[in-house]
N, CA, C and O atoms as CSV, one atom per row, in Angstrom:
chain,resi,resn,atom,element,x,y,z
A,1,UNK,N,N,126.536,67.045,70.749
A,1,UNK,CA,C,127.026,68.392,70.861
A,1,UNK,C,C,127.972,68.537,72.022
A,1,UNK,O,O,127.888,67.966,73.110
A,2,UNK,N,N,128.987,69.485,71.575
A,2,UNK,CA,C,129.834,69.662,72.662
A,2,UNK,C,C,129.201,70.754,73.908
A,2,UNK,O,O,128.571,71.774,73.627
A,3,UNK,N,N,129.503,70.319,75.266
A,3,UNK,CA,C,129.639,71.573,76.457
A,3,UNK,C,C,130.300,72.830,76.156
A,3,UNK,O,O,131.404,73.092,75.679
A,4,UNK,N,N,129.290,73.562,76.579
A,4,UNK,CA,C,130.302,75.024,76.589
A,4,UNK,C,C,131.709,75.373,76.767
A,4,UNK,O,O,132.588,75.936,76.116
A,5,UNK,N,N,131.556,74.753,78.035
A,5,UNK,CA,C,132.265,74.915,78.764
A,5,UNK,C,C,134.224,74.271,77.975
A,5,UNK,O,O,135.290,74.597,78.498
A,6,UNK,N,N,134.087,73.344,76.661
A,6,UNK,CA,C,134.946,72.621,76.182
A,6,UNK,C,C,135.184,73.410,75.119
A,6,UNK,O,O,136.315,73.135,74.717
A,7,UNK,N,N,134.592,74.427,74.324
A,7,UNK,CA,C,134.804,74.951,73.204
A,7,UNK,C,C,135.919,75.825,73.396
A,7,UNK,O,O,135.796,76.729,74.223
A,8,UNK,N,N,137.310,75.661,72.571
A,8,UNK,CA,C,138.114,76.791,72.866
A,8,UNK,C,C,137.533,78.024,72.820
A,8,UNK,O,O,136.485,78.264,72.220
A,9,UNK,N,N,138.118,78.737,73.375
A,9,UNK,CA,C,137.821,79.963,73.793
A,9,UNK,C,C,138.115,81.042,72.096
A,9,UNK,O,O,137.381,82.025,71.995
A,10,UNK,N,N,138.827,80.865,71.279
A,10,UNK,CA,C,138.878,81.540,69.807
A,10,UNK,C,C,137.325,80.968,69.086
A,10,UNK,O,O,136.541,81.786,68.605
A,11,UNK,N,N,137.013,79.403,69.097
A,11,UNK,CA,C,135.668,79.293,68.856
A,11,UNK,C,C,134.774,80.070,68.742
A,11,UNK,O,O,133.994,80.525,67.906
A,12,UNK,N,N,135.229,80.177,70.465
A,12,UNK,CA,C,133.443,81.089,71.192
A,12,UNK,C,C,133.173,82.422,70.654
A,12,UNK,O,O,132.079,82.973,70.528
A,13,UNK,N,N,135.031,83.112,70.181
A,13,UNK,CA,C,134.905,84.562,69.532
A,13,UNK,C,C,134.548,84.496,68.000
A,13,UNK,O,O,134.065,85.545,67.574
A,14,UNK,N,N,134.675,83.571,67.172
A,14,UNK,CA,C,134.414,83.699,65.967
A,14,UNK,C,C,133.196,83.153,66.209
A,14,UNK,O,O,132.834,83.145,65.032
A,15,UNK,N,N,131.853,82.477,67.063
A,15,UNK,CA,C,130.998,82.265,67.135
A,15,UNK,C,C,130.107,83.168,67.301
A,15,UNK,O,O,128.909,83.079,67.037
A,16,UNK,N,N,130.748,84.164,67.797
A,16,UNK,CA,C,130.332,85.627,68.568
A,16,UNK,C,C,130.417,86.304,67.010
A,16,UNK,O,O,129.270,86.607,66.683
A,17,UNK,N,N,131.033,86.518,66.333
A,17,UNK,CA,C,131.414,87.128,65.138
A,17,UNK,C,C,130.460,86.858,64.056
A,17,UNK,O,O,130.009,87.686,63.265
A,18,UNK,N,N,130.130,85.237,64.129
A,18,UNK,CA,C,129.031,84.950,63.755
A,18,UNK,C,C,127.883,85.438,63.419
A,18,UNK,O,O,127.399,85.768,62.336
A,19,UNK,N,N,127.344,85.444,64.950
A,19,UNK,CA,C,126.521,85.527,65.600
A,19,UNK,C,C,126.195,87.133,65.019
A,19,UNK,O,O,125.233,87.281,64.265
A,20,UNK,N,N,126.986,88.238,65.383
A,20,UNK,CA,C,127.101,89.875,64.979
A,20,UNK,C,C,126.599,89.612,63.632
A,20,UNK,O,O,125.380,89.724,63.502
A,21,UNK,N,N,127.497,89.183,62.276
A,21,UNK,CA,C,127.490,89.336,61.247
A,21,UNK,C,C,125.754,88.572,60.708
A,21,UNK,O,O,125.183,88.969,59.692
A,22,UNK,N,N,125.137,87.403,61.676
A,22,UNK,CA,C,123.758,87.570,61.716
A,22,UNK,C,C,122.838,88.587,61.654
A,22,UNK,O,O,122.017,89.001,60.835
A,23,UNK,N,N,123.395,89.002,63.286
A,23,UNK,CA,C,122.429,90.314,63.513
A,23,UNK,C,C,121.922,91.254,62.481
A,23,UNK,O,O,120.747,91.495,62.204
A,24,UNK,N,N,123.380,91.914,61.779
A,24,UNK,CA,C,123.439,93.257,61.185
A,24,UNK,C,C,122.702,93.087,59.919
A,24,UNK,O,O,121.950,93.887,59.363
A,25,UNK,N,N,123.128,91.648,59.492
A,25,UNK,CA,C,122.143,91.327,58.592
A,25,UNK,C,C,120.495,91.118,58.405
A,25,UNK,O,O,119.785,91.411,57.443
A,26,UNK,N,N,120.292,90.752,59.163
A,26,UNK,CA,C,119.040,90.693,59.309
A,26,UNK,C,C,118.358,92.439,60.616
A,26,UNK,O,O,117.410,92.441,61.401
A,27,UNK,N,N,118.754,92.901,60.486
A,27,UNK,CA,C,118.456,94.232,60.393
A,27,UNK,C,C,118.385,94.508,62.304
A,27,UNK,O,O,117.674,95.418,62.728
A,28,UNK,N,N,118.927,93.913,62.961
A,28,UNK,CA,C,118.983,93.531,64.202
A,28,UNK,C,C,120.428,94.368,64.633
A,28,UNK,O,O,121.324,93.734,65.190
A,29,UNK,N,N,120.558,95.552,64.394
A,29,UNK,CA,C,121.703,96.891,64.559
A,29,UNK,C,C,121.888,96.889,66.285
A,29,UNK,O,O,122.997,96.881,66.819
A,30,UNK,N,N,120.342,96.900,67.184
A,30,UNK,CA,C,120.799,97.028,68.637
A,30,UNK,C,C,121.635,96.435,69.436
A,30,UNK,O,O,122.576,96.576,70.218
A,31,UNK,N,N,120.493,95.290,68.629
A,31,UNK,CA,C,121.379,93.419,69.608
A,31,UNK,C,C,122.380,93.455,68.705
A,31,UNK,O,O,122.942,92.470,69.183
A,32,UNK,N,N,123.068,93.750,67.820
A,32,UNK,CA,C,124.416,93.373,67.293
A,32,UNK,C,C,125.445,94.255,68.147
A,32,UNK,O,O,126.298,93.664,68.809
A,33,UNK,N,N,125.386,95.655,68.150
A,33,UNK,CA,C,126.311,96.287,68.985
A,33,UNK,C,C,126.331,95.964,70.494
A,33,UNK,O,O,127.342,96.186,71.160
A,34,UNK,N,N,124.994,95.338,71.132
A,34,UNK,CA,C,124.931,95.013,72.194
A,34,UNK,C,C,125.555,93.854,72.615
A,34,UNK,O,O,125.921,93.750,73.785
A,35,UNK,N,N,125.710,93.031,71.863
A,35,UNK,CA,C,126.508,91.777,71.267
A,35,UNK,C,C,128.294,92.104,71.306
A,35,UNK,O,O,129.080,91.651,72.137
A,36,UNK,N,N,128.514,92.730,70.514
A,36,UNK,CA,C,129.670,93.478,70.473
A,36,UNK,C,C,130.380,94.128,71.904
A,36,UNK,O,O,131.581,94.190,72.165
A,37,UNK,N,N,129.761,94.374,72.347
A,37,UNK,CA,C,129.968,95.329,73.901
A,37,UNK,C,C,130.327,94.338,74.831
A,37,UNK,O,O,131.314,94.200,75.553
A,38,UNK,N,N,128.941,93.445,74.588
A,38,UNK,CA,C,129.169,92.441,76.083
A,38,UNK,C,C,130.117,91.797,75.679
A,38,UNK,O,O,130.988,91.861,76.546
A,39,UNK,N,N,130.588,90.950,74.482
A,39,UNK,CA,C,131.479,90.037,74.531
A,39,UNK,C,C,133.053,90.554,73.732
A,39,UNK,O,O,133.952,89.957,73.138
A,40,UNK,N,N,132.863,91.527,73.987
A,40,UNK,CA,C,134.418,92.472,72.935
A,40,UNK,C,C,135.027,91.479,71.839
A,40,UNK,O,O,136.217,91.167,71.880
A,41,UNK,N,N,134.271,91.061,70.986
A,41,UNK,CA,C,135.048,90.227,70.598
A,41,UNK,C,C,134.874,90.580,68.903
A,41,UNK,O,O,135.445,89.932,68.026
A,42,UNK,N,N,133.844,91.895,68.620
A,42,UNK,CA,C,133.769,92.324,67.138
A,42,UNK,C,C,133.828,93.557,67.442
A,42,UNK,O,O,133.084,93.806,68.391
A,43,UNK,N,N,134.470,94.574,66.995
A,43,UNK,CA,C,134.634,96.254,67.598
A,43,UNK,C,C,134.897,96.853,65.938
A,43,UNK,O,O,135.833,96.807,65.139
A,44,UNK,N,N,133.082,97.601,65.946
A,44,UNK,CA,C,132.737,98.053,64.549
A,44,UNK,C,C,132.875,99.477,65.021
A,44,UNK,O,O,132.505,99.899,66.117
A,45,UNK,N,N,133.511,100.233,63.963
A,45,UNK,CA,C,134.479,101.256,64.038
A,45,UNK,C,C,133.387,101.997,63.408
A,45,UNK,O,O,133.254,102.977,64.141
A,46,UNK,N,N,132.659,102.070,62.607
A,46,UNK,CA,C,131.223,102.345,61.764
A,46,UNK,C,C,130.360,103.176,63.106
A,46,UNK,O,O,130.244,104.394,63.242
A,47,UNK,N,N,129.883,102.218,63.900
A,47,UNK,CA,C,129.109,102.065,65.114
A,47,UNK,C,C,129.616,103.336,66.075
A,47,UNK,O,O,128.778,104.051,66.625
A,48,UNK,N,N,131.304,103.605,66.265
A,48,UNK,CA,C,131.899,104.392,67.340
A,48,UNK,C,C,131.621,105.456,66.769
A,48,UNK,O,O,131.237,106.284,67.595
A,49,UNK,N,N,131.631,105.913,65.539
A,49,UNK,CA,C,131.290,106.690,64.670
A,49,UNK,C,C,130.084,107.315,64.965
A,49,UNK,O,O,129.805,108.422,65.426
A,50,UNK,N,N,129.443,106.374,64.601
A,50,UNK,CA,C,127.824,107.383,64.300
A,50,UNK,C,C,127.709,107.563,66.240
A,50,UNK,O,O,127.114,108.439,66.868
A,51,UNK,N,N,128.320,106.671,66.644
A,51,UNK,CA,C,127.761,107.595,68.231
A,51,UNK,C,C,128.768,109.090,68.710
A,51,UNK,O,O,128.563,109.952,69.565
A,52,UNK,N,N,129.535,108.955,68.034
A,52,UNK,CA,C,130.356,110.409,68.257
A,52,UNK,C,C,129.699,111.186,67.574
A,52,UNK,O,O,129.310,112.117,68.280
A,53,UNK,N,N,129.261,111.305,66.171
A,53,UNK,CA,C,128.815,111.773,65.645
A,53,UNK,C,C,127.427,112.595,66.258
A,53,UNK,O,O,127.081,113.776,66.293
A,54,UNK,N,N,126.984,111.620,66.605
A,54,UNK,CA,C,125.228,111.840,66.971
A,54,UNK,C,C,125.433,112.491,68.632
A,54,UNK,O,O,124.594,113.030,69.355
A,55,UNK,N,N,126.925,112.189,68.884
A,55,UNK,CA,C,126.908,113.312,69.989
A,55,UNK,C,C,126.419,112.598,71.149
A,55,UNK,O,O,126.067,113.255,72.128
A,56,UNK,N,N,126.348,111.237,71.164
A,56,UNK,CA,C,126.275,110.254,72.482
A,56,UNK,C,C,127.385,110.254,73.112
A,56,UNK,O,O,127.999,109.422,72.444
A,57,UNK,N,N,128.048,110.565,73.868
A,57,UNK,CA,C,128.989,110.794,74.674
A,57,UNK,C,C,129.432,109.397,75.569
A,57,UNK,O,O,130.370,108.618,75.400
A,58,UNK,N,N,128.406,109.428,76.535
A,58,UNK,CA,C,128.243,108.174,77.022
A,58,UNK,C,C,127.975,106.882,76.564
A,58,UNK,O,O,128.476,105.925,77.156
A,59,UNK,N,N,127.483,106.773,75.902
A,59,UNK,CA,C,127.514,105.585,74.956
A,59,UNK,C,C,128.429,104.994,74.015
A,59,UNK,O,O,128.362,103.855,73.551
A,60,UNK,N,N,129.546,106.141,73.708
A,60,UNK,CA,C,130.571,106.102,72.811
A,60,UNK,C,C,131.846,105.732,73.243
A,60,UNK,O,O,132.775,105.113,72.724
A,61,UNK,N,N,131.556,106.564,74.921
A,61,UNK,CA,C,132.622,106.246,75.534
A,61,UNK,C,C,132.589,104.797,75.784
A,61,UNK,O,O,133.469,104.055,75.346
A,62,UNK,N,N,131.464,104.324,76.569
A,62,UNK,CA,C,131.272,102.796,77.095
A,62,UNK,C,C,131.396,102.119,75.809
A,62,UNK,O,O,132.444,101.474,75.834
A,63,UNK,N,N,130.958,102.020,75.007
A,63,UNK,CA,C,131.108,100.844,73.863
A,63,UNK,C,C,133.129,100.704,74.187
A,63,UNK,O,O,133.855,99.909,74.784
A,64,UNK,N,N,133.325,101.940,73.409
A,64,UNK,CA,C,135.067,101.956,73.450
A,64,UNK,C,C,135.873,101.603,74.573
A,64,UNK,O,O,137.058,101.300,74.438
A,65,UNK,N,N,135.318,101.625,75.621
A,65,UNK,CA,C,135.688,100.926,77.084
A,65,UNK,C,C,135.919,99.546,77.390
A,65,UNK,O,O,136.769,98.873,77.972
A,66,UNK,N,N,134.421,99.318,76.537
A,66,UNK,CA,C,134.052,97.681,76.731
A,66,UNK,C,C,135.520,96.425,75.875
A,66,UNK,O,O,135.886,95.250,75.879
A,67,UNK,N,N,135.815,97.608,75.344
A,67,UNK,CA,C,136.996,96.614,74.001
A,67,UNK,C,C,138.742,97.142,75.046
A,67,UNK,O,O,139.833,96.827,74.571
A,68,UNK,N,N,138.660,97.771,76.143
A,68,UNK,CA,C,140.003,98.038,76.672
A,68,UNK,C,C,140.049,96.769,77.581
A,68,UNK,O,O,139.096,96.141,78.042
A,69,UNK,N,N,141.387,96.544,77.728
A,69,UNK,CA,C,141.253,95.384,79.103
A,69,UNK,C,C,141.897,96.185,80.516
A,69,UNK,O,O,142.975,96.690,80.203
A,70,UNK,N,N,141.656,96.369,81.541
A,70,UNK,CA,C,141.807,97.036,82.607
A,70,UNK,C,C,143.228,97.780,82.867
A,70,UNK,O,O,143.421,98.886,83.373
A,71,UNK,N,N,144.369,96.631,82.255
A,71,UNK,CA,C,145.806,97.562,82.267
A,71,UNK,C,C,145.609,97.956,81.279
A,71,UNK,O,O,146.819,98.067,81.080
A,72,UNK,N,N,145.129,98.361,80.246
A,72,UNK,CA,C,145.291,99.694,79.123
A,72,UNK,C,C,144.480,100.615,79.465
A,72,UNK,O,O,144.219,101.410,78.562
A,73,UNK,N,N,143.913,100.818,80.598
A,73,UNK,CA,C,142.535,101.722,80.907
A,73,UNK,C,C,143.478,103.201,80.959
A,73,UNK,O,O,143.151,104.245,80.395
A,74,UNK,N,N,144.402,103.046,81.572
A,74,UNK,CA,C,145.925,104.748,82.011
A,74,UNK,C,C,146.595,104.769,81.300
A,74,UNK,O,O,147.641,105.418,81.314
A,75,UNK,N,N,146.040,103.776,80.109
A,75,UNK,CA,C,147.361,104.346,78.578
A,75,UNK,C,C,147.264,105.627,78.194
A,75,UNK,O,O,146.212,106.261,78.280
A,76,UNK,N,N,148.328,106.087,77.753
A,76,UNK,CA,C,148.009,107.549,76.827
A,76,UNK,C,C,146.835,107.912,75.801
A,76,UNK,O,O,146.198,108.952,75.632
A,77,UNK,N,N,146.779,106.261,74.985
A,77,UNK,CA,C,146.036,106.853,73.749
A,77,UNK,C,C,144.436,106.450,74.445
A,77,UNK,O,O,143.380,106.874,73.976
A,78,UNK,N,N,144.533,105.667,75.492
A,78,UNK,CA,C,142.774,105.587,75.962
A,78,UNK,C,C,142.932,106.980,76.687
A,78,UNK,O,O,141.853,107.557,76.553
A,79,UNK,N,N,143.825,107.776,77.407
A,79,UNK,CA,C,143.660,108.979,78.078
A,79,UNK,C,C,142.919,109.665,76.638
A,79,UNK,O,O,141.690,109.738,76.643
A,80,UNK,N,N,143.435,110.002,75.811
A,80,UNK,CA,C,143.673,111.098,74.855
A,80,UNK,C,C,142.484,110.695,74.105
A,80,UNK,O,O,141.982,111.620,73.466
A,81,UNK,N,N,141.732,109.241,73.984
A,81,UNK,CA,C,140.116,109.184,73.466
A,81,UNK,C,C,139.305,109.544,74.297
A,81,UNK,O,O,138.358,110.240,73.929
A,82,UNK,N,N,139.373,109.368,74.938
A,82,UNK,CA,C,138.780,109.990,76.273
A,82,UNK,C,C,138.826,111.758,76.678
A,82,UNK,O,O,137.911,112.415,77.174
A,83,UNK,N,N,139.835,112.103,76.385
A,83,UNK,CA,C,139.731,113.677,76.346
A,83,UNK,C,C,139.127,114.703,75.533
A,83,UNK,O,O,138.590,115.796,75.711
A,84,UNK,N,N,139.602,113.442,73.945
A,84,UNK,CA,C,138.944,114.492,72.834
A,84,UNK,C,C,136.971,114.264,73.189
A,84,UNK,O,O,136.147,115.109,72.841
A,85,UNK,N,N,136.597,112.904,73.950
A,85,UNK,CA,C,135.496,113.156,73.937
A,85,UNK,C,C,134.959,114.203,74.997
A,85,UNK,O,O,134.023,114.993,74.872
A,86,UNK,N,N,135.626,114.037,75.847
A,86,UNK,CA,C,135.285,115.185,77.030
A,86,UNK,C,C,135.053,116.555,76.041
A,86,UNK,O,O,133.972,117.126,75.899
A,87,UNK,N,N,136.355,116.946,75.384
A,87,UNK,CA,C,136.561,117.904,74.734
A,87,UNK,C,C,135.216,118.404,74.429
A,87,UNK,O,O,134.511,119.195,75.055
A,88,UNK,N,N,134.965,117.622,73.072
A,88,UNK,CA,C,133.394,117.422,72.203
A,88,UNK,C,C,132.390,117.662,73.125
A,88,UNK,O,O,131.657,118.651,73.114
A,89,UNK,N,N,132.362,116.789,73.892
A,89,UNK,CA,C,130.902,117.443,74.680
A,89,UNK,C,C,130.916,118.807,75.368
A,89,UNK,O,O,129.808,119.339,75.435
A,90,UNK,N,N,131.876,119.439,75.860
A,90,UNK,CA,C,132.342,120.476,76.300
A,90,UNK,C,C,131.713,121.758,75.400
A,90,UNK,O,O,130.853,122.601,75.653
A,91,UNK,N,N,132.622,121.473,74.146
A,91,UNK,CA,C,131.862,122.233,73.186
A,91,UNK,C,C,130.473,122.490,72.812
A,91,UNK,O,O,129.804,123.518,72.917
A,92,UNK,N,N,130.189,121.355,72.361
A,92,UNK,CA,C,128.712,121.131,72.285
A,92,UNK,C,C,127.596,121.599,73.072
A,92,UNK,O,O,126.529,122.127,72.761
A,93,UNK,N,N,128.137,121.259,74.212
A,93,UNK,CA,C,127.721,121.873,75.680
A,93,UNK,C,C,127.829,124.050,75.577
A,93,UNK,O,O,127.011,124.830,76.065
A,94,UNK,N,N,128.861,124.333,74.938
A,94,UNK,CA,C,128.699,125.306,74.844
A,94,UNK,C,C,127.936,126.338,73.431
A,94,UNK,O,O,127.361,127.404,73.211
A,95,UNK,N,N,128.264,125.540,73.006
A,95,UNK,CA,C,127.255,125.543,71.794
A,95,UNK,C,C,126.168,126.065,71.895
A,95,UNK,O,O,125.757,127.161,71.513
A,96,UNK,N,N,125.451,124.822,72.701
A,96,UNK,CA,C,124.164,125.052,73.036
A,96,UNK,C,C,123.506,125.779,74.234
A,96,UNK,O,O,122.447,125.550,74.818
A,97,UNK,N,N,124.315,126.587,74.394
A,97,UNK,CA,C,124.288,127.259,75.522
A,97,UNK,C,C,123.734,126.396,77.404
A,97,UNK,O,O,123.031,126.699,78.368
A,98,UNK,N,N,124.333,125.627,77.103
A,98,UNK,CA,C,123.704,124.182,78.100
A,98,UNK,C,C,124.551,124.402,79.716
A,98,UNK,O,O,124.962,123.457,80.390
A,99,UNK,N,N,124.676,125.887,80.107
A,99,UNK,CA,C,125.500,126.175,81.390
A,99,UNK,C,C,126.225,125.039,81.945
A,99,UNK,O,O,127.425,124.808,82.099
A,100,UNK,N,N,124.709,124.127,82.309
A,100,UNK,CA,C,125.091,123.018,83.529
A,100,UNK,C,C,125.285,122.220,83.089
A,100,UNK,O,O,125.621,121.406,83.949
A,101,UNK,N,N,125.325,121.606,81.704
A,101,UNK,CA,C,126.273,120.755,81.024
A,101,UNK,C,C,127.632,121.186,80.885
A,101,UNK,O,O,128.540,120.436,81.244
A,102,UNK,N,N,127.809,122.044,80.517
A,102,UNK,CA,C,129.574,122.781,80.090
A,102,UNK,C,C,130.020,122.606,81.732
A,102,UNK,O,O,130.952,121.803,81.781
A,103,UNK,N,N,129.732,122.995,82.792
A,103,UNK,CA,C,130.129,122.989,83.664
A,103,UNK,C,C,130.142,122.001,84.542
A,103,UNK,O,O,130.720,122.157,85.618
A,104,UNK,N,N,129.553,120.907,84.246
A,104,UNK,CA,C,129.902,119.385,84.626
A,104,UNK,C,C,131.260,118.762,84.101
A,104,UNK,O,O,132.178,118.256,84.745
A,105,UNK,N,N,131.061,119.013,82.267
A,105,UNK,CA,C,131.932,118.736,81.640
A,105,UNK,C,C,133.401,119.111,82.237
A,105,UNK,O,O,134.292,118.265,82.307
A,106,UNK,N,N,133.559,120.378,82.636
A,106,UNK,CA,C,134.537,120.771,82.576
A,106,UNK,C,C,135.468,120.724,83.862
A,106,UNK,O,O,136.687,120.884,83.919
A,107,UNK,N,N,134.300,120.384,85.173
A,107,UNK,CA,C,134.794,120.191,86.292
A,107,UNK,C,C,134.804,118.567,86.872
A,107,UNK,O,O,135.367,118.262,87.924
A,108,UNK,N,N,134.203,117.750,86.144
A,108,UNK,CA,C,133.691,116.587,86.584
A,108,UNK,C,C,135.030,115.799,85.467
A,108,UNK,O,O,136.212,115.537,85.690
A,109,UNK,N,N,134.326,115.651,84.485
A,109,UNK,CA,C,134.816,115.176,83.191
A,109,UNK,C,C,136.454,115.872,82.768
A,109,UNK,O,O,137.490,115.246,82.993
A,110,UNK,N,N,136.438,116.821,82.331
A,110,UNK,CA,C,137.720,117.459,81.879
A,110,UNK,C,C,139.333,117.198,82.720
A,110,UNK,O,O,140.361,116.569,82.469
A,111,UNK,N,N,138.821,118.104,83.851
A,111,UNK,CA,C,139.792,118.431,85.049
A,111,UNK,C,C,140.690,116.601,85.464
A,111,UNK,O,O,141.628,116.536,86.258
A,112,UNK,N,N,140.233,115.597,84.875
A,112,UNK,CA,C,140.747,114.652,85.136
A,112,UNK,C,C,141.932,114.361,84.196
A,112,UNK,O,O,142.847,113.663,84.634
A,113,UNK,N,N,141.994,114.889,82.806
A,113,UNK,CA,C,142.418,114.902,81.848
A,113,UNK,C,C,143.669,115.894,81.643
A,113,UNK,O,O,144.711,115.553,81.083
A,114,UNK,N,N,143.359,117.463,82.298
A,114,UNK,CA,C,144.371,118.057,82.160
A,114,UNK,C,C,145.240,118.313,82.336
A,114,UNK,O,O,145.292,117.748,83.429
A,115,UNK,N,N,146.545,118.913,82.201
A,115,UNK,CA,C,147.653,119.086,82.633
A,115,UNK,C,C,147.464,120.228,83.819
A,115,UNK,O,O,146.536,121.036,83.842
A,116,UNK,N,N,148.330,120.154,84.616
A,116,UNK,CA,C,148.324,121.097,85.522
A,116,UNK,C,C,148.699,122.911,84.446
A,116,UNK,O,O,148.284,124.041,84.705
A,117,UNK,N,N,149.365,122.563,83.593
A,117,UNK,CA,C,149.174,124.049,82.698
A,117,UNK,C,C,147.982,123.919,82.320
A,117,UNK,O,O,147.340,124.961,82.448
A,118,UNK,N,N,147.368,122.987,81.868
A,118,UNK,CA,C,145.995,123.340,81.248
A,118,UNK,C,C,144.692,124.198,82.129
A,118,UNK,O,O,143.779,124.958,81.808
A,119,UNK,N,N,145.188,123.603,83.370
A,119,UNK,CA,C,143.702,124.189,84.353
A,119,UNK,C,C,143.840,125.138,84.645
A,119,UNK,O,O,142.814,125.774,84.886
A,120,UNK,N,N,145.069,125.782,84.796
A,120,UNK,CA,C,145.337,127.173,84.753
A,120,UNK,C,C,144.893,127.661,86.146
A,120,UNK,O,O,144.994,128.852,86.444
């Protein structure tokens, strides 16, 4: 057997791909996205989904993080995924009448996002 350390590096990602398309199969959903995260090397669009959906905020954001590489972190379109989620929880937050959530959101979270017209 070969060293790790010798396997090209495309290997190690379709090994990783592998490895995911194991998981999901055999009914192993945690460790597959957890899989996915640590090694960015399978980014299931399914998965970003049901955590927006289900209104994980934080979790949705970090998965989608985990797949940026550090100079795309101040791109526009990671700004603008990033806002609509702020957005969402914002709402939600108001929704539910959740004061000190909406008002985290909006001073913590938001205010990083907006335009100087926006904050008004």
């Amino acid at each position: 057997g070969q060293d790790m350390t010798t396997v090209p590096k495309a290997s190690l990602g379709q090994l990783s791909c592998l490895v995911h398309q194991f998981l999901r199969e055999s009914g192993r959903e945690e460790a597959s996205h957890a899989l996915e995260k640590e090694t960015a090397t399978c980014f299931d669009l399914g998965h970003l989904a049901q955590l927006f959906f289900r209104g994980k905020w934080e979790e949705c954001e970090d998965y989608f993080m985990s797949f940026i590489s550090k100079d795309l972190e101040v791109s526009t379109e990671v700004k603008a995924f990033r806002t609509i989620l702020a957005k969402e929880r914002y709402l939600e937050a108001l929704i539910l009448k959740d004061k000190e959530e909406a008002e985290y959101v909006y001073t913590t979270l938001l205010q990083q996002f907006l335009s100087p017209e926006e904050q008004g």
